[in-house]
Backbone as CSV, one residue per row, in Angstrom:
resi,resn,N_x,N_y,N_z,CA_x,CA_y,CA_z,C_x,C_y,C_z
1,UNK,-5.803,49.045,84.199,-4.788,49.711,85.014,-5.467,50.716,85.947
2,UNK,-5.073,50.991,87.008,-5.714,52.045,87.943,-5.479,52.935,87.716
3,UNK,-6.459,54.094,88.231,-6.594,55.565,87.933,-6.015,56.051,89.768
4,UNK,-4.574,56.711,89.203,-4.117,57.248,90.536,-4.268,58.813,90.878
5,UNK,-5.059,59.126,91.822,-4.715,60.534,92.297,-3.492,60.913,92.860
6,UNK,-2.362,61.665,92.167,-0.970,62.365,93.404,-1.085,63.619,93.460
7,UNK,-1.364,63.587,95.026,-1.451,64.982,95.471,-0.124,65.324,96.425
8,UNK,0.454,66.484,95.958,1.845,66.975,96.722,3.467,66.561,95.933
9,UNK,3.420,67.499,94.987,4.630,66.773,94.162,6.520,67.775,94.972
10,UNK,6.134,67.269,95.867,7.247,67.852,96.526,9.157,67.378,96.050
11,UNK,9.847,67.261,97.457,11.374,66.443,96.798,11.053,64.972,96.643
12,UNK,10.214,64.523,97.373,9.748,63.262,97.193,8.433,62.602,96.369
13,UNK,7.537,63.497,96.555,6.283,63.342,95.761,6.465,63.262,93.847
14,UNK,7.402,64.200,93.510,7.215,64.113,92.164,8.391,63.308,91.655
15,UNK,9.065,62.582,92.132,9.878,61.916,91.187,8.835,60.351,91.514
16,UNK,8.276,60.383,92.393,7.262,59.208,92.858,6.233,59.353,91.864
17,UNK,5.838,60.080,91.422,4.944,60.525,90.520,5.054,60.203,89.239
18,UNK,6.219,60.721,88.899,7.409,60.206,87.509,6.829,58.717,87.586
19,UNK,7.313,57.716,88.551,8.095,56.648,87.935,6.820,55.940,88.159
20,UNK,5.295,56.331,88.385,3.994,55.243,88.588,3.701,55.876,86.780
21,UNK,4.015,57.212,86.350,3.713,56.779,84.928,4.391,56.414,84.449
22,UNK,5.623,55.820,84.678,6.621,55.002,83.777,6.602,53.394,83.805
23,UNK,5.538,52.714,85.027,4.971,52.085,85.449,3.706,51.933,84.562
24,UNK,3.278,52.633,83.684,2.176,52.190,83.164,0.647,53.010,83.545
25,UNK,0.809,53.347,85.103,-0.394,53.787,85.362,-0.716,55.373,85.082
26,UNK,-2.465,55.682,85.103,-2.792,56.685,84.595,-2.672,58.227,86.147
27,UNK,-2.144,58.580,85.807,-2.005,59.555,87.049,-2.344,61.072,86.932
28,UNK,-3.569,61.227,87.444,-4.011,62.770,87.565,-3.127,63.372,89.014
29,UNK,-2.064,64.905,88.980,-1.399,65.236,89.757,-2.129,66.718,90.075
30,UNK,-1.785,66.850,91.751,-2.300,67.979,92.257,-1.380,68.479,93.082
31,UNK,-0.747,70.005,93.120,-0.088,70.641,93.734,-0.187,71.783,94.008
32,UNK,0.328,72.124,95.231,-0.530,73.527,95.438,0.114,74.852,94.751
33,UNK,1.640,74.763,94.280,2.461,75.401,93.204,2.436,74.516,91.980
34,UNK,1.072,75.275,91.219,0.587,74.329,89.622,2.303,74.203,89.038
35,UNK,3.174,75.341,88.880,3.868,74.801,88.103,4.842,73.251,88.254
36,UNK,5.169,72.716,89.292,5.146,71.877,89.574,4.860,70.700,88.949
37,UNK,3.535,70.556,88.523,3.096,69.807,87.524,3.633,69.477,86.279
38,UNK,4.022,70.680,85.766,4.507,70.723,84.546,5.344,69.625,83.918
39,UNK,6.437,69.294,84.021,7.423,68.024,84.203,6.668,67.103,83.945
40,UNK,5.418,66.749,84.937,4.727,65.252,84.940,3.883,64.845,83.642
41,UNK,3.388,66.431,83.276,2.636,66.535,82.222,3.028,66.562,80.908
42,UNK,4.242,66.783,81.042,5.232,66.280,79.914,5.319,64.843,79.496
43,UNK,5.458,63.990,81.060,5.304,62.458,80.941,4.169,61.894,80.575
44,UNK,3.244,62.685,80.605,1.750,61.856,80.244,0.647,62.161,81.624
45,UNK,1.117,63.030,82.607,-0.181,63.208,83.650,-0.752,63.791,83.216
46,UNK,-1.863,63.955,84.097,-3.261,65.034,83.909,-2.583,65.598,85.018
47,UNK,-3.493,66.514,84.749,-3.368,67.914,85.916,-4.875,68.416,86.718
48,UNK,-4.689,68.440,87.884,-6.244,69.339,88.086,-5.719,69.946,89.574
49,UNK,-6.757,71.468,88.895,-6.929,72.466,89.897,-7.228,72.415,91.293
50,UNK,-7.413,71.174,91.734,-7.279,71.078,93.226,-7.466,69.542,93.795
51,UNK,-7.342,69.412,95.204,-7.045,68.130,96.076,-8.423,67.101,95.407
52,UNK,-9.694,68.175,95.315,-11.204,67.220,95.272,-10.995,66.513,93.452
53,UNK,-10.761,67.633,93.361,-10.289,67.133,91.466,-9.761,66.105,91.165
54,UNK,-8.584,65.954,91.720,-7.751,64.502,92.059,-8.087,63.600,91.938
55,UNK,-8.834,63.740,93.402,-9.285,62.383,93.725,-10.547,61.858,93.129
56,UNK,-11.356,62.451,92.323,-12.356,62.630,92.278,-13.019,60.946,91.013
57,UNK,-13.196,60.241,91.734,-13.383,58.893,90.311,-12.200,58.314,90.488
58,UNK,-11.461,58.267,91.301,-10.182,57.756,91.177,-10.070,56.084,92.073
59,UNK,-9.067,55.051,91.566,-9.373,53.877,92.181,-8.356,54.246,93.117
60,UNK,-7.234,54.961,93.848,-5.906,55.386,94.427,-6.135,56.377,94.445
61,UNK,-5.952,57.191,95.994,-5.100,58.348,95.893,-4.035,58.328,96.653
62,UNK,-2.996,58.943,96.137,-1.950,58.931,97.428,-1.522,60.460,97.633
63,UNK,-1.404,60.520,98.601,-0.966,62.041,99.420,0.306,61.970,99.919
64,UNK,1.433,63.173,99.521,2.593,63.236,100.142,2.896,64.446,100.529
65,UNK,2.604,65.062,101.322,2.307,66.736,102.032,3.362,66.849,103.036
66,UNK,3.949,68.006,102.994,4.736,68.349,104.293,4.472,68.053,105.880
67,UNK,3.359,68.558,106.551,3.302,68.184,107.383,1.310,68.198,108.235
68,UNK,0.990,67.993,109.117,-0.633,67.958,109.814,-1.345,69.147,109.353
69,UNK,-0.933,70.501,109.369,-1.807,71.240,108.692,-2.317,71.251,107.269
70,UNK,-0.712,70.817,106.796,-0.982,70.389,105.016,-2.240,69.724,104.528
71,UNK,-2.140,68.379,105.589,-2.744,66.869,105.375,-4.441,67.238,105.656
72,UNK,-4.499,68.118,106.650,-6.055,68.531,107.167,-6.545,68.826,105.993
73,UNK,-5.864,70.272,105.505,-6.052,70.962,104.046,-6.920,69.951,103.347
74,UNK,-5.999,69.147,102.684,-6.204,67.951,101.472,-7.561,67.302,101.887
75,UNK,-7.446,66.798,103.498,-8.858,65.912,103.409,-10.080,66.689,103.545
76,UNK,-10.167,67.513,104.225,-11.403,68.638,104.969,-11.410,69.720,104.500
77,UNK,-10.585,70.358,103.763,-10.371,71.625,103.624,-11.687,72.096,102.436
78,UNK,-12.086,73.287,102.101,-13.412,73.266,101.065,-13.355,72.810,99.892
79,UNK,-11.845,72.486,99.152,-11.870,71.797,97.987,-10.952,69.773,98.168
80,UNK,-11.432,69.732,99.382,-10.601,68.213,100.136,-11.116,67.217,99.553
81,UNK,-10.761,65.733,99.951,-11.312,65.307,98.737,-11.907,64.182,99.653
82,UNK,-12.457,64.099,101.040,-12.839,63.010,101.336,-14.496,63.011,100.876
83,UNK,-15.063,63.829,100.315,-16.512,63.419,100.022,-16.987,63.281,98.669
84,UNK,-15.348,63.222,98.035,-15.737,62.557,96.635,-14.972,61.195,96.465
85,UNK,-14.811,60.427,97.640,-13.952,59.041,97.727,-15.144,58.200,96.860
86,UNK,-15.065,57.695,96.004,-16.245,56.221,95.643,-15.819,55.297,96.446
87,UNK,-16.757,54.593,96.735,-16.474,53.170,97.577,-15.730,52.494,97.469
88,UNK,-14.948,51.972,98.370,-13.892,50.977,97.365,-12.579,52.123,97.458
89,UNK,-12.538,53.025,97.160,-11.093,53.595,97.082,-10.134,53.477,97.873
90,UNK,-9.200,53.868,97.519,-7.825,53.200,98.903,-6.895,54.745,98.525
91,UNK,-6.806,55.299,100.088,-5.706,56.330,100.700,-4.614,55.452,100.831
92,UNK,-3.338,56.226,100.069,-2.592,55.789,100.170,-1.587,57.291,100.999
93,UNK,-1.608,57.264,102.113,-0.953,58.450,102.481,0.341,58.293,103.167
94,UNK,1.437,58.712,102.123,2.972,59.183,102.186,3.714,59.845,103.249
95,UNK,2.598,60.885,103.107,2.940,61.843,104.439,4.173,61.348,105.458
96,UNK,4.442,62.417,106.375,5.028,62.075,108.002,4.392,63.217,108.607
97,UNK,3.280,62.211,109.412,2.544,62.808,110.572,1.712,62.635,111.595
98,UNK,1.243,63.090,112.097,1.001,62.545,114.062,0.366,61.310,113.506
99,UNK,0.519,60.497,114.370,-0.451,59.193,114.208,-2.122,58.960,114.584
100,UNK,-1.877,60.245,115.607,-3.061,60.490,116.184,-3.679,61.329,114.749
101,UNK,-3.681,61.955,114.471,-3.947,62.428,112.852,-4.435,61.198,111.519
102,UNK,-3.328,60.518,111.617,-3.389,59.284,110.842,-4.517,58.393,111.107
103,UNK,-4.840,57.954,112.261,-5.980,57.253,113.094,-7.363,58.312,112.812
104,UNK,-7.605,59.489,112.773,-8.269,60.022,112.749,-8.540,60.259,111.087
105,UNK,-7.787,60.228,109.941,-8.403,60.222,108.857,-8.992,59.148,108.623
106,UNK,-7.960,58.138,108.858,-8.579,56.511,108.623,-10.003,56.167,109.145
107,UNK,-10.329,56.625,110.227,-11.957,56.716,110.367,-12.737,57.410,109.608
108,UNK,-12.208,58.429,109.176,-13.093,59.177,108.732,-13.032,58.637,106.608
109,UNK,-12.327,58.253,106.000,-12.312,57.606,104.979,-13.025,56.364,105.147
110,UNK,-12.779,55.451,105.871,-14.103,53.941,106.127,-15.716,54.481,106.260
111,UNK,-15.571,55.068,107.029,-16.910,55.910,107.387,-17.247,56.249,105.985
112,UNK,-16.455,56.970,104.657,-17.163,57.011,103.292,-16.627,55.777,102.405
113,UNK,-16.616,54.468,103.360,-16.808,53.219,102.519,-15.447,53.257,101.676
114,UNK,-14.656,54.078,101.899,-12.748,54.244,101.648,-11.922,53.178,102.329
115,UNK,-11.097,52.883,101.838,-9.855,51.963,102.695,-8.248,52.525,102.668
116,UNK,-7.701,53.017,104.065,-6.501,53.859,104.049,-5.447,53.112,104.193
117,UNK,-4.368,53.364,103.742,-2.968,53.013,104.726,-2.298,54.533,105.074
118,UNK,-1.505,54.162,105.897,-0.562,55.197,106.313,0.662,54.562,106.156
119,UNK,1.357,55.503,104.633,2.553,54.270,104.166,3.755,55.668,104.010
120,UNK,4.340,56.226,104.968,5.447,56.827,105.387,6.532,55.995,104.448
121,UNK,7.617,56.383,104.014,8.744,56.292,103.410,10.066,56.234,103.858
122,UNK,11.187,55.877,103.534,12.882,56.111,103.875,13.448,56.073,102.578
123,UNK,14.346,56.812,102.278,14.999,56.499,101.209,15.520,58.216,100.614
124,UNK,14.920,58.811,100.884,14.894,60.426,100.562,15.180,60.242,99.483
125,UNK,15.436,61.664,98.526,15.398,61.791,97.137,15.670,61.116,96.251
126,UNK,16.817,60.462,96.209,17.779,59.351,95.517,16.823,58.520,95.218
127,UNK,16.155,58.143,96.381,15.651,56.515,96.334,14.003,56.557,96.057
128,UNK,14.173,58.176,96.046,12.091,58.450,95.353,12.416,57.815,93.734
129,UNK,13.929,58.624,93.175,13.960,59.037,91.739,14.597,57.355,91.519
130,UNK,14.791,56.658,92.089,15.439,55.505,91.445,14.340,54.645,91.881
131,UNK,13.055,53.949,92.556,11.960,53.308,92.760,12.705,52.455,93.938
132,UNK,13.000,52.709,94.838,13.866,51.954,96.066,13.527,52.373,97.333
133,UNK,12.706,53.334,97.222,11.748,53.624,98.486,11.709,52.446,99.717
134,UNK,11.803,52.615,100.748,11.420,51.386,101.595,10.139,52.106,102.449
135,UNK,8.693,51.328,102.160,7.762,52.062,102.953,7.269,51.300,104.178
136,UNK,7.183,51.694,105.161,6.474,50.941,106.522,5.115,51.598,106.282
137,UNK,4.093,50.223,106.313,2.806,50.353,106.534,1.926,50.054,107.534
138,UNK,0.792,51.127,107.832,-0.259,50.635,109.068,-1.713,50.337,107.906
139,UNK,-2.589,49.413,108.042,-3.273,49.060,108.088,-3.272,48.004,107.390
140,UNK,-4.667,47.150,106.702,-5.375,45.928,106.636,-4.074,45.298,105.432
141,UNK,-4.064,43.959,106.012,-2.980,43.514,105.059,-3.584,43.066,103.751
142,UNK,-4.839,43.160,103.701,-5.672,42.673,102.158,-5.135,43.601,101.636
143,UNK,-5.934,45.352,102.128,-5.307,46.264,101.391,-3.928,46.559,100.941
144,UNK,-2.941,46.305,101.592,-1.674,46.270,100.925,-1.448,45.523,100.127
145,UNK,-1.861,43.971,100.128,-1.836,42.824,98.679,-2.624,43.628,97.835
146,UNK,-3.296,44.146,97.848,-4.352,44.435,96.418,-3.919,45.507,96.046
147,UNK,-2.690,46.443,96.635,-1.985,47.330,96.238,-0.466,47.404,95.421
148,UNK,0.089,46.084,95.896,1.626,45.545,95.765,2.156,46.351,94.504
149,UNK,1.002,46.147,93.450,1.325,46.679,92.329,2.364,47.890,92.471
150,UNK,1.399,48.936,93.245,2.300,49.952,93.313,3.144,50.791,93.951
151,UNK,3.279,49.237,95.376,4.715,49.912,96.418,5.355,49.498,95.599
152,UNK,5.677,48.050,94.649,6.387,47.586,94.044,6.959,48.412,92.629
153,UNK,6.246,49.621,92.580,6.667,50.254,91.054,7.435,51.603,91.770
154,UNK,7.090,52.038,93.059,7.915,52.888,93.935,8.794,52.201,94.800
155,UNK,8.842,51.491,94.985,9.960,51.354,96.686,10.612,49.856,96.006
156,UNK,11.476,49.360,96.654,12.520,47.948,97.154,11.341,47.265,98.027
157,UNK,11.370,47.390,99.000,10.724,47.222,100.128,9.869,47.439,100.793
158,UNK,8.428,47.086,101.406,7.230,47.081,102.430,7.210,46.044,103.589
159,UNK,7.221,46.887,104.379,6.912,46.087,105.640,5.619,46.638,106.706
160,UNK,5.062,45.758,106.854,3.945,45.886,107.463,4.159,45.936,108.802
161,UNK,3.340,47.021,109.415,3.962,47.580,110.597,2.579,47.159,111.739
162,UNK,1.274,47.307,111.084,0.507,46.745,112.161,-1.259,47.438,111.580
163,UNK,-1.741,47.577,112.640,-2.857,48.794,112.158,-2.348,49.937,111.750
164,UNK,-3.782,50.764,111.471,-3.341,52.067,111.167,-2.943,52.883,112.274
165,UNK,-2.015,53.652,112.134,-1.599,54.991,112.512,0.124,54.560,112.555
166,UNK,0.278,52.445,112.995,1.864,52.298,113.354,2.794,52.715,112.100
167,UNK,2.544,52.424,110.619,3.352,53.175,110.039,3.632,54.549,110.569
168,UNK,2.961,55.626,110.808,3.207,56.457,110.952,4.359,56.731,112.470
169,UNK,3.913,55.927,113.597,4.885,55.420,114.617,6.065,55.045,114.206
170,UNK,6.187,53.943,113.400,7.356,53.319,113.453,8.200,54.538,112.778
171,UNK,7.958,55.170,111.373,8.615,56.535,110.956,9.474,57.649,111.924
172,UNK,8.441,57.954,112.508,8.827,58.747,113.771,9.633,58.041,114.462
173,UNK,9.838,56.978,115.436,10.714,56.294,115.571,12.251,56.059,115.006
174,UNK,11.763,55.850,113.943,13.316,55.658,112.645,13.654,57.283,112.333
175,UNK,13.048,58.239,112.348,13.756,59.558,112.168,14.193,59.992,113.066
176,UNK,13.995,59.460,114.503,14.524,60.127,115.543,16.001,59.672,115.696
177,UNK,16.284,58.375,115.131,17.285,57.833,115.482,18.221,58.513,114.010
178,UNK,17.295,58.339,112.817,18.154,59.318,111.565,18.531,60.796,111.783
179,UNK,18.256,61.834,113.057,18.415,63.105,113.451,19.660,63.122,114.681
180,UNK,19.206,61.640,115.264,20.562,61.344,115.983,21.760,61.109,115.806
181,UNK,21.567,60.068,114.534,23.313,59.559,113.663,23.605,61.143,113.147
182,UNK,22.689,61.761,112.843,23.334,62.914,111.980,23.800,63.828,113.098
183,UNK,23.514,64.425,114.053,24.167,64.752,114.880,25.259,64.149,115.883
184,UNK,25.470,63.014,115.692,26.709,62.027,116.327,27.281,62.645,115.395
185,UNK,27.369,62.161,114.230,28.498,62.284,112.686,29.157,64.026,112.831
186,UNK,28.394,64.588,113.036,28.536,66.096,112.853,29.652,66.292,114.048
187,UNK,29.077,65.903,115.615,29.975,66.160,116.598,31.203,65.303,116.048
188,UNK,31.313,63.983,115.864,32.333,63.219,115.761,33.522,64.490,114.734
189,UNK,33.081,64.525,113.714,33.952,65.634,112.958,34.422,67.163,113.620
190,UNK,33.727,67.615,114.483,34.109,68.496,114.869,35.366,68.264,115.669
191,UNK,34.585,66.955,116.670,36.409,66.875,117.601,37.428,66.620,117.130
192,UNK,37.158,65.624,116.023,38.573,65.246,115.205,38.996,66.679,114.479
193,UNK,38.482,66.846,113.424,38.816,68.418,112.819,39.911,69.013,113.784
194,UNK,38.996,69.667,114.910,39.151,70.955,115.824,40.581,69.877,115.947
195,UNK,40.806,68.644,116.444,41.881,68.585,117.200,43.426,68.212,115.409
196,UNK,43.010,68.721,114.677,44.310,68.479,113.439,43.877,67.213,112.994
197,UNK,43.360,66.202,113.058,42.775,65.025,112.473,41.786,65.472,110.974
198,UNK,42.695,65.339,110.158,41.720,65.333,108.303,40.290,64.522,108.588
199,UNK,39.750,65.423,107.606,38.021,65.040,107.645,37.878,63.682,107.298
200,UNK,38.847,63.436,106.187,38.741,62.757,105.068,39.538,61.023,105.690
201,UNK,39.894,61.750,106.157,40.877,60.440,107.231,40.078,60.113,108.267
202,UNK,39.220,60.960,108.880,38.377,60.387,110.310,37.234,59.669,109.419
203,UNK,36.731,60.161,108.389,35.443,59.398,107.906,35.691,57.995,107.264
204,UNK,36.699,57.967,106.959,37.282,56.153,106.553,37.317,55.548,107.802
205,UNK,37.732,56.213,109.007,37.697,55.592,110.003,36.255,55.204,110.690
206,UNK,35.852,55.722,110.685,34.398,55.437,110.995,33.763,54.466,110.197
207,UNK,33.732,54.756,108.708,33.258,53.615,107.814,33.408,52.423,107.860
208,UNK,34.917,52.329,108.416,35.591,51.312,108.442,35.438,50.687,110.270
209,UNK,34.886,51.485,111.142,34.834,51.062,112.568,33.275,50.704,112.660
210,UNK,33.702,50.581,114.156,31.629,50.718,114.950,31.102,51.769,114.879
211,UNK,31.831,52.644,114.562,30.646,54.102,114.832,30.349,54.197,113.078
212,UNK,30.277,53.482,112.356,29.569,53.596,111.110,28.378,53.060,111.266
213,UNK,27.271,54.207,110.397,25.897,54.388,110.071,25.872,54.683,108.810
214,UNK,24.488,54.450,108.381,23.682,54.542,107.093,24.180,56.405,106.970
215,UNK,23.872,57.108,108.064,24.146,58.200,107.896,25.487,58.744,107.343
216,UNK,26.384,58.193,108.300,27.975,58.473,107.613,28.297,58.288,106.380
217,UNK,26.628,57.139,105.838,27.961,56.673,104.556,26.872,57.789,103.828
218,UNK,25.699,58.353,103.587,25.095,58.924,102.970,25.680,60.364,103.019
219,UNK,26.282,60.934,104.270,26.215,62.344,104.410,27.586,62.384,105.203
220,UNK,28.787,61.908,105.116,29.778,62.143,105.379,30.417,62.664,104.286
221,UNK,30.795,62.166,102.737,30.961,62.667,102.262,30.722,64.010,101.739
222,UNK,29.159,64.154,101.816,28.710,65.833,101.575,29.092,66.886,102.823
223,UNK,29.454,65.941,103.672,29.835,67.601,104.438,31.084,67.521,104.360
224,UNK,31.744,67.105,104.214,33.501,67.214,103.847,33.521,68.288,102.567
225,UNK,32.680,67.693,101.203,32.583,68.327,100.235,31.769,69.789,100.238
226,UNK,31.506,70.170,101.773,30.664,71.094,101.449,29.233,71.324,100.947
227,UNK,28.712,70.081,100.395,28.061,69.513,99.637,26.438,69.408,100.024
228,UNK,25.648,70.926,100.604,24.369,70.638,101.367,22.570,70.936,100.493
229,UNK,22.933,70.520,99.251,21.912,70.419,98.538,20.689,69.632,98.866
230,UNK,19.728,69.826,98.528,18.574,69.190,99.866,17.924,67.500,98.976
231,UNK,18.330,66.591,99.579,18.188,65.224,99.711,16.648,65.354,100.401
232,UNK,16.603,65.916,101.685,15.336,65.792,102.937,15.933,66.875,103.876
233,UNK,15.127,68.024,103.951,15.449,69.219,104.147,15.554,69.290,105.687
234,UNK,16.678,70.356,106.485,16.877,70.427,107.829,15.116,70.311,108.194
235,UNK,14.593,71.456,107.722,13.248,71.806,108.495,12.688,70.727,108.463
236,UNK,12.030,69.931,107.772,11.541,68.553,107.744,11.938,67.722,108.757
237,UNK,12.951,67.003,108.883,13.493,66.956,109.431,13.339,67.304,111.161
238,UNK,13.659,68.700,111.427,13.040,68.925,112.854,11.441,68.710,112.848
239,UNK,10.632,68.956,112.227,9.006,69.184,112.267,9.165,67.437,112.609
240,UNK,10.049,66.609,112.123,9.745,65.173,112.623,10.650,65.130,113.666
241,UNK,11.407,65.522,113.957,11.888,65.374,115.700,10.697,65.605,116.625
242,UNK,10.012,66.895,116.345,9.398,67.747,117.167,7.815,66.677,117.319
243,UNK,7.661,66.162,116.433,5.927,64.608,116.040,6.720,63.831,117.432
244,UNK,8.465,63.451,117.016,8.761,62.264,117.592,8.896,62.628,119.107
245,UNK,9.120,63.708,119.697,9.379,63.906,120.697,7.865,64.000,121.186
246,UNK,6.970,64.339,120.608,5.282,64.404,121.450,5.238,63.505,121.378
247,UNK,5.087,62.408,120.398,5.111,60.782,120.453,5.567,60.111,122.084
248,UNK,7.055,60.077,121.874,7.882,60.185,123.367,6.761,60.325,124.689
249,UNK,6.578,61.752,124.211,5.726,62.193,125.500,4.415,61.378,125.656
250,UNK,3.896,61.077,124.764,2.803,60.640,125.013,2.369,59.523,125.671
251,UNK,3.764,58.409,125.083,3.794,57.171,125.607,4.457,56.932,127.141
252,UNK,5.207,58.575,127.696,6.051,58.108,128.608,7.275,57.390,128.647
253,UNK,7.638,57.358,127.226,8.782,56.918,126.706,10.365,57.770,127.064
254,UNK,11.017,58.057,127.812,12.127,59.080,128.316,13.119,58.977,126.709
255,UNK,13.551,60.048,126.407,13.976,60.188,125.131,14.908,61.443,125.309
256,UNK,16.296,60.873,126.140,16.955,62.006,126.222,17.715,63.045,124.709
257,UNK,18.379,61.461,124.035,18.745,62.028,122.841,18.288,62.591,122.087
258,UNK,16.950,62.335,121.547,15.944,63.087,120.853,15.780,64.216,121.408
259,UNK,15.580,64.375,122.549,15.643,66.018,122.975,17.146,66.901,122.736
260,UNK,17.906,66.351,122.344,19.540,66.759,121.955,19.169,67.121,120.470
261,UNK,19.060,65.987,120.143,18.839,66.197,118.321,18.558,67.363,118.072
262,UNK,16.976,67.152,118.720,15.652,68.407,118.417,16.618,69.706,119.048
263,UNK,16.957,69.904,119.401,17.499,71.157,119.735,18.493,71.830,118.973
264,UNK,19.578,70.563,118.360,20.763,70.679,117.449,19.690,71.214,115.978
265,UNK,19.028,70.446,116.018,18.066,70.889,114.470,17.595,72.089,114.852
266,UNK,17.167,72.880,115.494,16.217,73.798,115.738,17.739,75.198,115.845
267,UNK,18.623,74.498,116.384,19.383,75.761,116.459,19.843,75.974,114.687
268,UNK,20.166,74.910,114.011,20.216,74.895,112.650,19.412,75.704,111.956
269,UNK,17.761,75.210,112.080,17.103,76.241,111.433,17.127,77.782,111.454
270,UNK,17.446,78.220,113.481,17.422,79.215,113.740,18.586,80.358,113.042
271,UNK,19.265,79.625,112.366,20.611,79.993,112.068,20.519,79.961,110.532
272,UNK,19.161,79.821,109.792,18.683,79.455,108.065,19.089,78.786,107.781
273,UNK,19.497,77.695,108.612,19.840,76.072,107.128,18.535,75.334,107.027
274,UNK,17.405,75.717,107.462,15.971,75.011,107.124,15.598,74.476,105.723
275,UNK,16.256,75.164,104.624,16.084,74.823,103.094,16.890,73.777,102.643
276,UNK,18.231,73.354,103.523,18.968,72.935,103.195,18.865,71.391,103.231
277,UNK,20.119,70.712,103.037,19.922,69.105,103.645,20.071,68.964,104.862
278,UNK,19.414,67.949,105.343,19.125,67.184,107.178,20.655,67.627,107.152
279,UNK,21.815,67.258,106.856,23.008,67.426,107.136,23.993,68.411,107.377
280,UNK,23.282,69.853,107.182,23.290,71.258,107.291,23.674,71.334,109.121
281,UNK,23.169,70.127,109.792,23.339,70.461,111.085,24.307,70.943,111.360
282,UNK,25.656,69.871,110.763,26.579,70.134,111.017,27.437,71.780,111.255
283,UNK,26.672,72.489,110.063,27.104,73.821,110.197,27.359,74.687,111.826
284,UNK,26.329,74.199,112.271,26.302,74.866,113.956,27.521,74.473,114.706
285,UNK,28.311,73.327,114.465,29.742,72.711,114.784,30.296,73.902,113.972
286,UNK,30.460,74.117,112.842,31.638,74.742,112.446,31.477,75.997,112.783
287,UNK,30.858,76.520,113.149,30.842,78.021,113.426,31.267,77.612,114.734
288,UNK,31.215,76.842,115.581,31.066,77.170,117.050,33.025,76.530,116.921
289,UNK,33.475,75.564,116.133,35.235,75.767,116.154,35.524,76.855,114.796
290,UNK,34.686,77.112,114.306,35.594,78.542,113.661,36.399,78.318,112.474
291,UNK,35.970,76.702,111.563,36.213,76.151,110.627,35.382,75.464,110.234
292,UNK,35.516,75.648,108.618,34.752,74.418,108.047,35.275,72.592,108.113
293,UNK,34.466,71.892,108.012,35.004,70.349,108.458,35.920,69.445,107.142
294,UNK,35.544,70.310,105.968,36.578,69.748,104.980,37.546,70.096,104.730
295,UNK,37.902,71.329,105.551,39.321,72.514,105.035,40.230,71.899,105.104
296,UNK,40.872,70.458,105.900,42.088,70.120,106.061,41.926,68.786,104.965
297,UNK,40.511,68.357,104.435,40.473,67.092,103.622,41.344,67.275,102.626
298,UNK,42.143,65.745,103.065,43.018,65.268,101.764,44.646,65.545,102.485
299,UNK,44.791,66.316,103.016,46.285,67.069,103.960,46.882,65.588,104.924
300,UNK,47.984,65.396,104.609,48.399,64.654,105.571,48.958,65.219,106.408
C-alpha cells in the first residue's frame, strides 16, 4: 500500500485525509495548526512537525493549501519538501492556484526526478466528507493511471484536462462561473423578496424553470434558512475570482461578469462575511433592501 504525505488539513483537506485512511492507506499528516491533526491521529495517521517531514520517504504527497503564498511555503520554504522528493514520487497538488505557479512547481519537481499533477477539486465540504470529489487533472496520463487508486478512494469522478498547469485553468474557469450563479441566485431573490414574492415560492420556481443551477439547488435553501455555515468560504472564493480574473487578463479573454462577481465578493468580504459560506454574498442584497431573504418564507 502507499505511503501518503497530507499536507494542509483544511475544510477540505482533512475529511480527504479521513477517508484515504479508511481506504486502507498509510498517511503521515502536516498542518500548520498541529491541532488539527488530532482527529486523523485518532484514525490511525502519523503526524509530523513540518511540510519536509511529510514528505520525506513518501511514495505520494498531496498538498491542499489555501492559496500561492501557502503553496511556495510547502515547496521552497526552509522546511519545504521539494529536496527530499525520492525519485519516482508523485505531487499530487489539490490546491487552487495560478497556473503559472502550477507550471512552475511541476518543473521544478521533474528536475528532482518527481512526477506532479495539478488535481484541483469541486464538490466542497459535503463531497470531501462523503468521497465524491470530482477532480480535473493537468498532467501525464500514465501518472494519473498509476494513481486511480486514490482519486478513486476520494472523488466520483476525474477528468483529464490536458498538461500541467490546465487543471488548474479549467478550476478557475468553473469557479468563475460558480461566483456567478451565486450572485445571479442572490440578485434573483432580492427582486422577488423586495417586490412581496416568498423566498420559498421563488426558489421552487427556479428549480423548477431555466434559471436553475447546481448553485440554487446547493445554496438556495441555506439562504432562505439563514443557513451560512462554511461549505467553501466567501474569502476563498474571491482569492479565486481574483486567479480567474488575471487568468482573463492574461489570455485577453473579456470577462465582464467575472468582474461583477469579483466585486459582489469583495464587497462581501469588506463587510466580514469572509469566514462564512461562498453564499454569504447574498447578505450585501439584504442590507441594501433592508430585509432578510427568508422573512416572508412559507407566507402566502
Amino acid at each position: 500500500m502507499k505511503q501518503i504525505g497530507f499536507i494542509g488539513l483544511g475544510t477540505m483537506g482533512a475529511p480527504m485525509a479521513s477517508n484515504l485512511l479508511r481506504g486502507g492507506f498509510k498517511v503521515t499528516v502536516y498542518n500548520r495548526t498541529a491541532s488539527r491533526c488530532t482527529p486523523l491521529v485518532e484514525e490511525g495517521a502519523q503526524t509530523a512537525p513540518t511540510p519536509r517531514a511529510a514528505a520525506e520517504g513518501k511514495d505520494v504527497i498531496i498538498t491542499m493549501v489555501s492559496n500561492d503564498d501557502s503553496i511556495r511555503e510547502v515547496f521552497y520554504g526552509k522546511d519545504g519538501i521539494l529536496d527530499v522528493l525520492q525519485p519516482g514520487a508523485v505531487i499530487i497538488d489539490s490546491s487552487t492556484i495560478s497556473p503559472d505557479l502550477v507550471r512552475e512547481i511541476a518543473a521544478a519537481v521533474e528536475e528532482r526526478g518527481g512526477k506532479f499533477l495539478d488535481a484541483p477539486v469541486t464538490g466542497s465540504k459535503p463531497a470531501a466528507i462523503e468521497g465524491t470529489l470530482v477532480f480535473m487533472v493537468g498532467g501525464r496520463a500514465e501518472v494519473i493511471e498509476a494513481n486511480r487508486d486514490i482519486f478513486d478512494t476520494l472523488g466520483k469522478k476525474l477528468l483529464h484536462m490536458g498538461d500541467n498547469g490546465s487543471g488548474a485553468v479549467a478550476k478557475l474557469a468553473h469557479n468563475a462561473m460558480v461566483g456567478i450563479h451565486n450572485v445571479a441566485l442572490a440578485e434573483g431573490f432580492a427582486i422577488a423578496v423586495k417586490s412581496g414574492v416568498p423566498a420559498d415560492k421563488f426558489l421552487e420556481l427556479v428549480q423548477a424553470g431555466s434559471a436553475n443551477s447546481r448553485q440554487a439547488e446547493l445554496k438556495g435553501r441555506k439562504i432562505i434558512e439563514n443557513d451560512f455555515s462554511n461549505q467553501f468560504s466567501l474569502a476563498l472564493m474571491l482569492k479565486d475570482l481574483k486567479l480567474a480574473s488575471s487568468l482573463s487578463d492574461s489570455t485577453g479573454v473579456p470577462s465582464p461578469m467575472l468582474g461583477l462577481a469579483k466585486s459582489m465578493f469583495q464587497a462581501g468580504y469588506t463587510q466580514g462575511h469572509g469566514d462564512e459560506d461562498l453564499s454569504a454574498v447574498v447578505k450585501c442584497y439584504e442590507e441594501w433592501i433592508g430585509q432578510k431573504i427568508g422573512d416572508d418564507a412559507g407566507k402566502e
